[in-house]
Residue frames relative to the residue before (quaternion, step in Angstrom):
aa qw qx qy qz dx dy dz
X 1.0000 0.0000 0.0000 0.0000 0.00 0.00 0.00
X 0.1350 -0.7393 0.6576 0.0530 3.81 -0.93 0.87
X 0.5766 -0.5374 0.4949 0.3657 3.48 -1.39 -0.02
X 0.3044 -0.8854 0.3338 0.1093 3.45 -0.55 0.80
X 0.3455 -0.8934 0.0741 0.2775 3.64 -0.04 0.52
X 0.2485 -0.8279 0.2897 0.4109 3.27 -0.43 0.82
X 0.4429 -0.6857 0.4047 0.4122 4.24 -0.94 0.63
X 0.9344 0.0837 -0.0104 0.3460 3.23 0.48 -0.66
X 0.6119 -0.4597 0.3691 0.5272 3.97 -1.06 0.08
X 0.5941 0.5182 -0.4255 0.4443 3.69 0.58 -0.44
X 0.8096 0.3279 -0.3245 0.3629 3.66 0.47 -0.54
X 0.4396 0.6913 -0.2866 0.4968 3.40 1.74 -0.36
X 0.5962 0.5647 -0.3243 0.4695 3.44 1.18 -1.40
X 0.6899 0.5221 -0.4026 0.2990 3.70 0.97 -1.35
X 0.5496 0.6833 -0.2967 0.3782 3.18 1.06 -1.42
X 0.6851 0.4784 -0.1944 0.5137 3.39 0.49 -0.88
X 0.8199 0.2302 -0.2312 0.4704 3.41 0.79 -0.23
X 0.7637 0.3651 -0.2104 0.4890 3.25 1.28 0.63
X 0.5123 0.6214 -0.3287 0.4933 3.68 2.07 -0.55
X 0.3602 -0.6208 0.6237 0.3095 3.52 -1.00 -0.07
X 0.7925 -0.0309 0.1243 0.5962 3.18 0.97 -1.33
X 0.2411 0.7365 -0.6222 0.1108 3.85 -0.78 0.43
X 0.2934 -0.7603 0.5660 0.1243 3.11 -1.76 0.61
X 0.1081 -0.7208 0.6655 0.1607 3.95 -0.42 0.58
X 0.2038 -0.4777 0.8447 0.1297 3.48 -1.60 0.36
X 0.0692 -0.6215 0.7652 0.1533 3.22 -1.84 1.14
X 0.3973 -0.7356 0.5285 -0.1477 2.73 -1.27 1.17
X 0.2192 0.7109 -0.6665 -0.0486 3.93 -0.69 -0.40
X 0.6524 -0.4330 0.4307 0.4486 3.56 -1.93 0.56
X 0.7975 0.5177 -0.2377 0.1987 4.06 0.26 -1.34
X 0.5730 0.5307 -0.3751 0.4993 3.11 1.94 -0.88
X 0.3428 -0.8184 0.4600 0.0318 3.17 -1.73 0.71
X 0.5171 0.5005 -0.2895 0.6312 2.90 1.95 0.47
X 0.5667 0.3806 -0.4053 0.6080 3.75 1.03 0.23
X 0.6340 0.3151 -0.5871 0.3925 3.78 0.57 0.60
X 0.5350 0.5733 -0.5290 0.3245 3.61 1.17 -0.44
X 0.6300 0.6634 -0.2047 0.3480 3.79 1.15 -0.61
X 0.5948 0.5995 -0.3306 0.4214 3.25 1.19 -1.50
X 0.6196 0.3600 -0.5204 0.4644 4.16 0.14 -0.48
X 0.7097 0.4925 -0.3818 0.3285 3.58 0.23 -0.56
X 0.5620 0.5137 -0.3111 0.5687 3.25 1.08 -0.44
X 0.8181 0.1816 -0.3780 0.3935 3.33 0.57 -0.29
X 0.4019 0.5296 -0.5572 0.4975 3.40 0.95 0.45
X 0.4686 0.6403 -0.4295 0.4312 3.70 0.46 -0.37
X 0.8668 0.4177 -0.0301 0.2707 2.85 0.06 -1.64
X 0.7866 0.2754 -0.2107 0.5108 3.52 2.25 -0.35
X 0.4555 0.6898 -0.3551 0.4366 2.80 1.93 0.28
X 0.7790 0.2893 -0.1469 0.5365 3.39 1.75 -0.94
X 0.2835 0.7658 -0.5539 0.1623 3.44 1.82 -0.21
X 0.6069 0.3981 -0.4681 0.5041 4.56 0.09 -0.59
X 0.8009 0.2429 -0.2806 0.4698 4.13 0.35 0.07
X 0.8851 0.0358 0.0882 0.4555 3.29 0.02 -0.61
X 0.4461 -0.7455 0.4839 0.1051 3.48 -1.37 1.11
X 0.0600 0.8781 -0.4702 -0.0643 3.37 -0.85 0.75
X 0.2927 -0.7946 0.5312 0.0261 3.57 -0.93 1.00
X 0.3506 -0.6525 0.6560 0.1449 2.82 -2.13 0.54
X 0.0778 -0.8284 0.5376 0.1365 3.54 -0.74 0.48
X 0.2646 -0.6636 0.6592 0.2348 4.14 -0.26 0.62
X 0.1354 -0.7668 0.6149 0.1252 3.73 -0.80 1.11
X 0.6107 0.5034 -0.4583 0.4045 3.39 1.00 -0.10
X 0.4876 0.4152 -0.3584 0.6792 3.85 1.29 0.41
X 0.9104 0.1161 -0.1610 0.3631 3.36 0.28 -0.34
X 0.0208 0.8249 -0.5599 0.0750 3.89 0.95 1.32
X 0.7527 0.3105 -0.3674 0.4496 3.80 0.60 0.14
X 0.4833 0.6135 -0.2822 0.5571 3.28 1.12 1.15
X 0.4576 0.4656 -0.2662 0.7092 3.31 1.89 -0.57
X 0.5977 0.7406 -0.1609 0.2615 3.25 0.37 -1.17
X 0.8628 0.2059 0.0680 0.4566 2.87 0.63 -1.56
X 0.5372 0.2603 -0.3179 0.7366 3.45 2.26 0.54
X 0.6055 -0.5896 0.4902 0.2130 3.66 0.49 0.34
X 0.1661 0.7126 -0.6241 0.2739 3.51 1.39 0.53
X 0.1593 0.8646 -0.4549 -0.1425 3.66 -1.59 0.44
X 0.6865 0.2861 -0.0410 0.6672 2.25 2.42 -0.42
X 0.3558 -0.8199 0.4440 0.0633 3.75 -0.52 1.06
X 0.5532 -0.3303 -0.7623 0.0606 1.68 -1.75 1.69
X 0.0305 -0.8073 0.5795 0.1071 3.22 -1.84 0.27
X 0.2502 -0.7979 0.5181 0.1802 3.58 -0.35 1.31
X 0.0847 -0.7925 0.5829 0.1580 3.26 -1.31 0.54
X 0.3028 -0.7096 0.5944 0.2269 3.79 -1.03 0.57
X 0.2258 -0.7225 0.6513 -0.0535 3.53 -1.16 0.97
X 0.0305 -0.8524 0.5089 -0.1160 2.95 -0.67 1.30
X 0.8463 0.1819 0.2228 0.4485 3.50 0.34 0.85
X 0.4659 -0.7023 0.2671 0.4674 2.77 1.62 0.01
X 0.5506 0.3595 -0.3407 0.6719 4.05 1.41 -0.14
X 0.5703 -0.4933 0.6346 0.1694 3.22 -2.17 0.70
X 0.3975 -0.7811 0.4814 0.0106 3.04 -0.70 1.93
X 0.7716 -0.1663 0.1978 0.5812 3.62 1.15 -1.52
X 0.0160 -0.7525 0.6464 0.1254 3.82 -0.54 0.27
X 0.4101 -0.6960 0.5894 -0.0081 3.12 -1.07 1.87
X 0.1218 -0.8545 0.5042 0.0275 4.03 0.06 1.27
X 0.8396 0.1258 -0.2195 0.4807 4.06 -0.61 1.00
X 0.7262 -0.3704 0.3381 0.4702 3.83 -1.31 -0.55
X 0.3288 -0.8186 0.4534 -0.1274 3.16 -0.66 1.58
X 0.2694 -0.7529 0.5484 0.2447 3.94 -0.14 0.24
X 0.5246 -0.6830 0.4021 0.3109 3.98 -0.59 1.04
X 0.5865 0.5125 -0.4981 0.3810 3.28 0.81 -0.23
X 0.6765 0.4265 -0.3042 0.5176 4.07 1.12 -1.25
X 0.5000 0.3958 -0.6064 0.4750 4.10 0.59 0.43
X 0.5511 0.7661 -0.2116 0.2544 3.42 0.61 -1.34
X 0.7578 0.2758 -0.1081 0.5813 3.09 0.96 -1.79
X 0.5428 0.6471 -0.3697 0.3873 3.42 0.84 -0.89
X 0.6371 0.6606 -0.1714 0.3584 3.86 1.36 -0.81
X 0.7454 0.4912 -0.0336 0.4494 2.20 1.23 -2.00
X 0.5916 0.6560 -0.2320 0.4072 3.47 1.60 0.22
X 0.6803 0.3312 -0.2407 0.6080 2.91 1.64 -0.17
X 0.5246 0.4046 -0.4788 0.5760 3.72 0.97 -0.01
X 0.4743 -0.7274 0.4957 -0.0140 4.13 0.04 1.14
């Protein structure tokens, strides 16, 4: 299982209005420090797949999506909580600090 992606603000919008909790990694094809990330994300994503969803977001498809969370620098995972951004987790990251950083909102 990998994290799956989401295409667009309209489907992101849903999530938000229906996730308790979910995580997106933005992401883009050129940046090379969101591939050092992507296994972890998907280990994320099947280690917690029975609690929580996790996503990928292409910002270069989606620049009004950066935008509107202040994304500037790549990769960057955010947690959603509730329908409001909880934390955004900026550069390469070590699976245990995505991990824990989760495990803080599942209580």
């Amino acid at each position: 299982m990998t994290a799956i992606y989401i295409q667009d603000e309209t489907e992101l919008d849903t999530l938000l209005a229906t996730e308790a909790l979910f995580v997106v990694d933005c992401t883009a094809a050129w940046c090379g420090p969101c591939k050092l990330i992507a296994p972890l994300i998907d280990k994320l994503a099947l280690e917690y797949s029975d609690r929580v969803k996790v996503f990928k977001l292409d910002l270069d498809a989606n620049q009004a999506v950066a935008k509107r969370f202040g994304i500037r620098s790549i990769p960057a995972v955010m947690f959603f909580q509730q329908g409001t951004l909880a934390q955004t987790m900026v550069g390469v990251k070590s699976y245990e600090e995505f991990s824990s950083a989760l495990e803080q909102y599942l209580g």
